[in-house]
C-alpha positions in Angstrom: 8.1 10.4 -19.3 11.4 9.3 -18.4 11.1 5.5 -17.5 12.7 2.1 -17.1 11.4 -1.6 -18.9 11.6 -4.4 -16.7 14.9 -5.4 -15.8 16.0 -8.6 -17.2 15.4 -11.9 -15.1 17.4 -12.1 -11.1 18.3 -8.9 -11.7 16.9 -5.7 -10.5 17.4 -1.3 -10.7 19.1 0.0 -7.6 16.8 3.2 -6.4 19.2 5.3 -4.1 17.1 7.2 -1.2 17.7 10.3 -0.8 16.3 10.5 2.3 20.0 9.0 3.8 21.5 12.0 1.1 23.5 14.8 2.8 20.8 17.7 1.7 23.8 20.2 2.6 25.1 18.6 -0.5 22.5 16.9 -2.0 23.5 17.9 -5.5 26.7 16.5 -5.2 25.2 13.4 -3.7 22.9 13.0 -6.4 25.9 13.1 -9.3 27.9 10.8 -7.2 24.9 8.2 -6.4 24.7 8.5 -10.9 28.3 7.7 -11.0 27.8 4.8 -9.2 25.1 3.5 -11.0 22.0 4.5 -9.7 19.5 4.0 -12.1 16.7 6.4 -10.7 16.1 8.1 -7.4 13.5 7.5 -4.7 12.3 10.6 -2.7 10.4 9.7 0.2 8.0 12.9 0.8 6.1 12.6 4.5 3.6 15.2 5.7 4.0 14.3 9.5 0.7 13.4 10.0 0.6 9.7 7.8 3.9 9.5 9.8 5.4 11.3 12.4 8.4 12.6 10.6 8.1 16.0 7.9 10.7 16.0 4.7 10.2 17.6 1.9 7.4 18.5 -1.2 7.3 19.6 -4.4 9.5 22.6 -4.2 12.4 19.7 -3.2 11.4 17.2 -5.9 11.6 20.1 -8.3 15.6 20.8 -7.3 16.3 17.1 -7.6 15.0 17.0 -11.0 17.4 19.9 -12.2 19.7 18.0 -10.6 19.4 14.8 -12.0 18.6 13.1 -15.7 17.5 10.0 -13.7 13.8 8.8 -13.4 12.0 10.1 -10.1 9.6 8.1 -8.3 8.7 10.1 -4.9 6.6 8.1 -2.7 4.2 10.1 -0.9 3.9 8.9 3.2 0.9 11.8 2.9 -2.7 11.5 4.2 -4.5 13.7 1.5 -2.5 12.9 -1.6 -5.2 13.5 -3.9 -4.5 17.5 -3.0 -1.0 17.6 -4.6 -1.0 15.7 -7.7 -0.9 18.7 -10.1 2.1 20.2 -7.5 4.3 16.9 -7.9 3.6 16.8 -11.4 4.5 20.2 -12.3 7.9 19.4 -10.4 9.3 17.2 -13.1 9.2 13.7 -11.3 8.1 10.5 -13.5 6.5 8.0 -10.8 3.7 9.0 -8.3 3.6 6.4 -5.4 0.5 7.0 -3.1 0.0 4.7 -0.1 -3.3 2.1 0.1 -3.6 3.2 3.6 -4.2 6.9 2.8 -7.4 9.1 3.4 -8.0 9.3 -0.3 -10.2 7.3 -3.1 -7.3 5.5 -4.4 -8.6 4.4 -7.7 -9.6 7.9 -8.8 -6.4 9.7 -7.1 -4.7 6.5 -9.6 -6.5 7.6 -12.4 -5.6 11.3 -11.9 -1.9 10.8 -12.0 -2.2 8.6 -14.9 -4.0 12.0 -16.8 -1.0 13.8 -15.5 1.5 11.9 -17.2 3.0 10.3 -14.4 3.5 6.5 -13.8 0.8 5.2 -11.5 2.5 3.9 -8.0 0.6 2.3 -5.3 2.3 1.0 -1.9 1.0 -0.9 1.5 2.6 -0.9 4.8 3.9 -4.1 6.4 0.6 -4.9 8.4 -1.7 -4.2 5.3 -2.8 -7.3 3.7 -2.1 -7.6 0.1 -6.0 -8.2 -0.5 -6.8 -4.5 0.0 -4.0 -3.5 -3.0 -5.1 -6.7 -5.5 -8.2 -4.7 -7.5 -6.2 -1.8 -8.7 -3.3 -4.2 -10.3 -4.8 -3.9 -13.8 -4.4 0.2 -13.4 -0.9 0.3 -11.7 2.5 0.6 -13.3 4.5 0.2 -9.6 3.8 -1.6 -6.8 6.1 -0.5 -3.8 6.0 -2.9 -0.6 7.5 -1.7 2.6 9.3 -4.0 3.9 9.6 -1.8 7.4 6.9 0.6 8.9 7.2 3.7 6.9 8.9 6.8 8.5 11.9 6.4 9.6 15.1 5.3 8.2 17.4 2.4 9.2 14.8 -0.3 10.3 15.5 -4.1 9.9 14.2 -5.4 7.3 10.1 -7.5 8.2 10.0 -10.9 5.8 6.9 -10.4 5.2 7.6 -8.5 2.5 9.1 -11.6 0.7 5.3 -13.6 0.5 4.1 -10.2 -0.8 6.8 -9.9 -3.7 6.3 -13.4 -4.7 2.6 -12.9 -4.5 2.6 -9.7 -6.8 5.1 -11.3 -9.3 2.8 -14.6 -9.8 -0.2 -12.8 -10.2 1.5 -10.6 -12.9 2.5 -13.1 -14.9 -1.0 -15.1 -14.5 -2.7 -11.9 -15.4 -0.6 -10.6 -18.0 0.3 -7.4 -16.3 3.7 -5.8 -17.1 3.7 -3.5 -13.1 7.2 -3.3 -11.6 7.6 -4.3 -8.0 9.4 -1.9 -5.5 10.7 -2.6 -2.2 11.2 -0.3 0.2 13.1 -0.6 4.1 15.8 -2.6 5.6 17.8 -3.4 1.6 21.2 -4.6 2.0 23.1 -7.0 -0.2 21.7 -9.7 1.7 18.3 -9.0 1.8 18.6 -7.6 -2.1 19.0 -11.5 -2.8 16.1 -12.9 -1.6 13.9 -10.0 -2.9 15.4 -10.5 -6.5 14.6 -14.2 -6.2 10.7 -13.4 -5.2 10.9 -11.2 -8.2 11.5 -7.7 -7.6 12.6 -5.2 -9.9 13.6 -2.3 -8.0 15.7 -1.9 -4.9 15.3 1.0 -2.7 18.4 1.9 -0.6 18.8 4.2 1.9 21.7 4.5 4.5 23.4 1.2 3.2 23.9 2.2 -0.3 24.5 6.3 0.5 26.3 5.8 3.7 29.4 3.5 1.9 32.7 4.9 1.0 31.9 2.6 -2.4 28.6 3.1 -3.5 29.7 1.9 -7.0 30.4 -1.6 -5.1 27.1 -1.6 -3.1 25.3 -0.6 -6.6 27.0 -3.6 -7.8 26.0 -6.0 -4.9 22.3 -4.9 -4.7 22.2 -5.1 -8.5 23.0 -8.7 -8.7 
C-alpha cells in the first residue's frame, strides 16, 4: 500500500483533484500536478444518483494509477458502495472513501476495504453532524469533511467544516488515534490556513490549484 505518515505540525499534503484535470489530457495533467508537488491525487467518483452529476469508476481509477506513482484516495459520492469494493480495489488505488450518508452498513463496508488492503476512508456532508461519524474513529485511517455540498466543483467554501476539523483533531489526540483529516470543497490559500490551524492533514484542491498557470506556487501556498 502506497501511503503517507502524518504530516509534520501546521503543515499539511496538497491532494490535487482531478475532477478540475483536463481528461483530454489527463496524463499529462497528472505528471505536471507531480512536478509541482502533489503528494497524491483525489478522484472524486459520483454515480448520479448520491449526487446529480456522473464521472468516472474503476476503469478510470485504473488509468490514473498507470499514470501515476502517487497515493490514490478516490472518494466515492455513490449510494451502494458496498457493491464495488473488490472493482476499486483491483484498480490499484490505496484509500477508499465512502460517505456516512450512503445506503450501505458502513462499519462492515469499513471493514471490507480494510480486508482488501485499502486504507479505510469515511466522509460527511456539510449538514451531517459529526455525532453520526464519531463510533467508527477507532476503525478509520481518513476522515474527509466536505467543506461544500458534494457534487459539483467550484463552491465557496461552508465554515463549518472548521468546528468539525478541530473536533476530529482533539478527539484524536484524546483517543490516541493516529486517522488523517481530509478536507474537501472551496481550498484556496486562504482557506488552506485556517484548516491547517484546526489540524488538517490533507488539502484537496480542485480548480484553484489545477486551473493556475503555477501550480508549483499554489502547491507551495496550500502546503504552508
Amino acid at each position: 500500500m502506497n501511503w503517507l505518515p502524518r504530516p509534520a505540525d501546521g503543515t499539511a499534503y496538497v491532494a490535487p483533484s482531478l475532477l478540475s484535470a483536463d481528461f483530454t489530457r489527463l496524463a499529462e495533467d497528472i505528471a505536471d500536478a507531480t512536478a509541482a508537488g502533489a503528494d497524491l491525487l483525489h478522484l472524486d467518483v459520483m454515480d448520479g444518483h448520491f449526487v446529480p452529476n456522473i464521472t468516472f469508476g474503476p476503469f478510470i481509477c485504473a488509468a490514473i494509477r498507470r499514470a501515476s506513482d502517487l497515493p490514490l484516495d478516490a472518494h466515492l459520492m455513490i449510494s451502494h458502495p458496498d457493491q464495488y469494493l473488490e472493482a476499486f480495489a483491483k484498480s490499484g488505488i490505496d484509500a477508499l472513501t465512502i460517505h456516512q450518508e450512503a445506503e450501505s452498513d458502513v462499519g462492515s463496508t469499513l471493514e471490507r476495504i480494510g480486508e482488501l488492503g485499502m486504507k479505510r476512508g469515511l466522509s460527511l456532508n456539510p449538514g451531517t453532524h459529526l455525532d453520526e461519524l464519531l463510533p467508527h474513529l477507532p476503525n478509520l485511517d481518513l476522515v474527509l469533511v466536505m467543506s461544500v455540498q458534494p457534487g459539483f466543483g467550484g463552491q465557496s467554501f461552508d465554515e463549518r467544516a472548521l468546528e468539525k476539523i478541530g473536533e476530529l483533531d482533539r478527539r484524536r489526540e484524546a483517543q490516541g488515534l493516529q486517522f488523517q483529516i481530509s478536507v474537501d470543497g472551496g481550498i484556496n490559500d486562504r482557506t488552506a490556513a485556517q484548516c491547517r490551524a484546526a489540524g488538517v492533514d490533507i488539502l484537496v484542491s480542485g480548480s484553484w490549484l489545477l486551473g493556475a498557470e503555477d501550480r508549483s506556487e499554489r502547491v507551495r501556498r496550500l502546503r504552508g
